[in-house]
C-alpha positions in Angstrom: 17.4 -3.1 -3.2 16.9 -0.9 -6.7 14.6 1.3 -7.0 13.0 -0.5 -9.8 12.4 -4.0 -7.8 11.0 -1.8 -4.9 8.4 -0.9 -7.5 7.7 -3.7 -8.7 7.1 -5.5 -5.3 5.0 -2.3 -4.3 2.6 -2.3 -7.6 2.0 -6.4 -7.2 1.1 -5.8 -3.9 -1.3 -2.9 -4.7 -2.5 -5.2 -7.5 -2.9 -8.4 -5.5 -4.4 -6.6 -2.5 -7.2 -4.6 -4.3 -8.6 -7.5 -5.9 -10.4 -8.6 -2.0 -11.5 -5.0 -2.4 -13.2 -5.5 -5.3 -14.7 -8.7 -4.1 -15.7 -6.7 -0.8 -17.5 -4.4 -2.9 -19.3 -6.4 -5.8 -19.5 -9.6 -4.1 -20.7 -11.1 -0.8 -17.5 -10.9 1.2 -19.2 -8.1 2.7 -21.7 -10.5 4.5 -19.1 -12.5 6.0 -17.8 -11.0 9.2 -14.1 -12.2 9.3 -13.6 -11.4 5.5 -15.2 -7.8 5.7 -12.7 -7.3 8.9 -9.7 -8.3 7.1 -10.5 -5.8 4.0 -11.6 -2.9 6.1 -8.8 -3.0 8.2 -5.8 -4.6 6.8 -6.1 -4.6 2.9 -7.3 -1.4 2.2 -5.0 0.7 4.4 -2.1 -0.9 2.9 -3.6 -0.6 -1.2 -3.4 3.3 0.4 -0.5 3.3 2.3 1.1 1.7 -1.0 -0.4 4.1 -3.4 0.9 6.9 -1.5 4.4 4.9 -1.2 4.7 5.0 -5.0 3.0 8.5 -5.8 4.9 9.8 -3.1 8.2 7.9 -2.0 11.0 9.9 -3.6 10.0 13.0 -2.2 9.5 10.9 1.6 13.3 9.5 0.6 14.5 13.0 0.1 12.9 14.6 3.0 14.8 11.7 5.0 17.9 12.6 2.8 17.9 15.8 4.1 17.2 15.8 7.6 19.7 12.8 8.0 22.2 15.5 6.8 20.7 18.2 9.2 21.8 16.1 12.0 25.2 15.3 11.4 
């Protein structure tokens, strides 16, 4: 996969999964139990987990790189 699609597909997920975020915030997903579960512990991890994935990710690609290479 290029790099390019892989950030593409990364930011429309960060995009796409904030917006229940949003909602869980402003709105009154925060009174329903199965909703409020779903953003505390599956959508926001992975906005942050895919934040950090595209702040971060070359440098995580070229750590790997390197100790692949190590171990040879």
């Amino acid at each position: 996969m290029k790099v390019s699609t892989e950030r593409k597909i990364m930011r429309w997920i960060h995009i796409i999964l904030s917006i229940p975020i949003v909602g869980y915030i402003y709105g009154p997903v925060a009174e329903r139990p199965d909703a409020a579960f779903a953003t505390r512990f599956v959508y926001i991890p992975v906005v942050i987990l895919s934040g950090l994935w595209m702040w971060k990710g070359q440098d995580v690609r070229k750590w790997l790189k390197r100790l692949g290479n190590k171990q040879r």
